[in-house]
C-alpha positions in Angstrom: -35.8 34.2 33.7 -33.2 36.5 32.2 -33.1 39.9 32.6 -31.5 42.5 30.5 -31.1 46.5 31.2 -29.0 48.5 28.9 -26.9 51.7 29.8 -25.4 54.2 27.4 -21.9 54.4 27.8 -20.7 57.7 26.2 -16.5 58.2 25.4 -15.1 61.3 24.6 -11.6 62.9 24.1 -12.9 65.1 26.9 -15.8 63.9 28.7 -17.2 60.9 29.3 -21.1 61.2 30.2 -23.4 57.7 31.4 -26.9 58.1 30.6 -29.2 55.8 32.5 -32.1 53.7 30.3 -33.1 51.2 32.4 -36.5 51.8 34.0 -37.8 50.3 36.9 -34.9 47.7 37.7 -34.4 45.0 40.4 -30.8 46.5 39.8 -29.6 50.0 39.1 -26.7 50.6 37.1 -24.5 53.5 37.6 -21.3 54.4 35.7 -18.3 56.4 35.5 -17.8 57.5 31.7 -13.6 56.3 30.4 -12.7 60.1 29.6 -9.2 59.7 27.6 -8.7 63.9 28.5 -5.8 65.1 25.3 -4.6 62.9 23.0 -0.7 63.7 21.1 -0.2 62.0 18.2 3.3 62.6 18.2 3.6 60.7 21.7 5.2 57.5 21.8 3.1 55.9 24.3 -0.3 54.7 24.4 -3.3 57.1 25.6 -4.6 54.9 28.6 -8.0 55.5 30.9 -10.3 53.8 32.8 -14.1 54.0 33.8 -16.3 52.2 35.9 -19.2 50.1 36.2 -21.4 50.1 39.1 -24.2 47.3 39.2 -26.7 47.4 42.7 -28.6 44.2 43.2 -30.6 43.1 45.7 -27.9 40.3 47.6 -30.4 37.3 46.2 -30.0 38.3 42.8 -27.5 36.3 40.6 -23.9 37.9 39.3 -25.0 40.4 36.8 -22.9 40.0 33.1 -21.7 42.9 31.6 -21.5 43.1 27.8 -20.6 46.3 26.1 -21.3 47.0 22.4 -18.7 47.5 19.7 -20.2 51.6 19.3 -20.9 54.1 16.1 -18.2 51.9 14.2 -20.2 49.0 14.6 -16.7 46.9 14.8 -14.4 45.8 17.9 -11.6 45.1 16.2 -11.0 48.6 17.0 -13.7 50.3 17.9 -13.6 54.1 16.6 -13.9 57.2 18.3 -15.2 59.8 15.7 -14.6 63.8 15.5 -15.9 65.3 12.0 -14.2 63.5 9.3 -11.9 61.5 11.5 -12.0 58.3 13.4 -9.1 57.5 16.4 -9.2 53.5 16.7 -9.7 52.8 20.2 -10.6 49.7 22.1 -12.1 49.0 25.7 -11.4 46.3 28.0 -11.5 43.9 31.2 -7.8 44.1 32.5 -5.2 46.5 33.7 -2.8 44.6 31.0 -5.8 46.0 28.2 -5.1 42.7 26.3 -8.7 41.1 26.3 -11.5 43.5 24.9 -14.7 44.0 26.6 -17.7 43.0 24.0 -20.4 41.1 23.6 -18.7 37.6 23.4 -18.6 37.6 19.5 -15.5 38.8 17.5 -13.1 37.3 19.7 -14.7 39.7 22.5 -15.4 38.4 26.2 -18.1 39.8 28.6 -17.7 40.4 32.2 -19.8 38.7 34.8 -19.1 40.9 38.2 -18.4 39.1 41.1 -17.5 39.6 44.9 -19.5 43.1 45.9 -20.0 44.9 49.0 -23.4 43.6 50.7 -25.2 46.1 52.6 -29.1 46.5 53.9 -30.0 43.7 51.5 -28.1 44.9 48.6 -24.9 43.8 46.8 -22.8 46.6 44.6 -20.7 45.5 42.5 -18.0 47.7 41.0 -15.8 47.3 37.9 -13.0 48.7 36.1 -13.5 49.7 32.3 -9.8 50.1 30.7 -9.8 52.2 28.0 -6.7 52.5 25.3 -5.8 54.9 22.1 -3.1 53.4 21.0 0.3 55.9 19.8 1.5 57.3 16.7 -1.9 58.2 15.1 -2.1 61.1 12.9 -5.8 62.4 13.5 -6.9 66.2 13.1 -7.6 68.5 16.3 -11.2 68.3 18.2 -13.4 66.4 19.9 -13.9 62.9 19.3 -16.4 60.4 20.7 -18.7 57.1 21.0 -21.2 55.4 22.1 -21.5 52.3 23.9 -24.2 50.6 25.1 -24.0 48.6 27.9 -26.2 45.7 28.6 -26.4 44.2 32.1 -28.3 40.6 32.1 -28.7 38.7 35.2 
């Protein structure tokens, strides 16, 4: 049987809220929002964050897979972050080296299934890094910008 819950990941230039929509799972899903904080587009280098994704299973369960959606944009190749009338091309992904982007496996995308985990009392958490990325020299106007991203956990 395949199971699927989905999570709302939320980015923002500022904050970086995780809304929970997964009722009455085998698994909870917890998350740390990527919050990218200022962004200069007069800076040479990359803007560069990271979230995480927490996934708590009972230790029976099967690795959970991660896949995230491509967001408001509707693309991955990048994704958009949106303030007003502007959109800041951004992408999310698996490694430190933000050169594979986290998707749904389409568009030359991967998913993540999470392995290892700490077992306790039955349970296995498994915790894992979201890399986030704006890259440099975009001119965008001041204010807040933001996605959406839903994530869907299948198991």
């Amino acid at each position: 049987m395949r199971r699927a819950r989905r999570l709302l990941l939320g980015l923002a230039a500022l904050t970086a809220p995780w809304a929970y929509a997964a009722a009455d799972a085998a698994c909870t899903i917890s998350a740390t929002g990527v919050a990218f904080g200022s962004y200069d587009p007069q800076s040479l280098s990359p803007d560069d964050s990271t979230g995480t994704v927490n996934v708590d299973c009972k230790s029976t369960d099967p690795a959970p897979n991660v896949a995230l959606s491509a967001g408001l944009s509707g693309s991955y190749t990048p994704r958009a972050l949106t303030g007003g009338s502007y959109s800041l091309p951004y992408n999310l992904y698996t490694t430190t080296a933000r050169n594979i982007i986290w998707g749904n496996g389409t568009s030359g995308t991967v998913t993540q299934t999470l392995s290892g985990g700490t077992i306790s009392g039955g349970r296995r958490l498994y915790s894992q890094s979201v890399y986030g990325r704006i890259p440099a020299g975009q001119n965008v106007g001041a204010g807040s910008y933001s996605d959406t991203i839903i994530l869907t956990v299948t198991w």
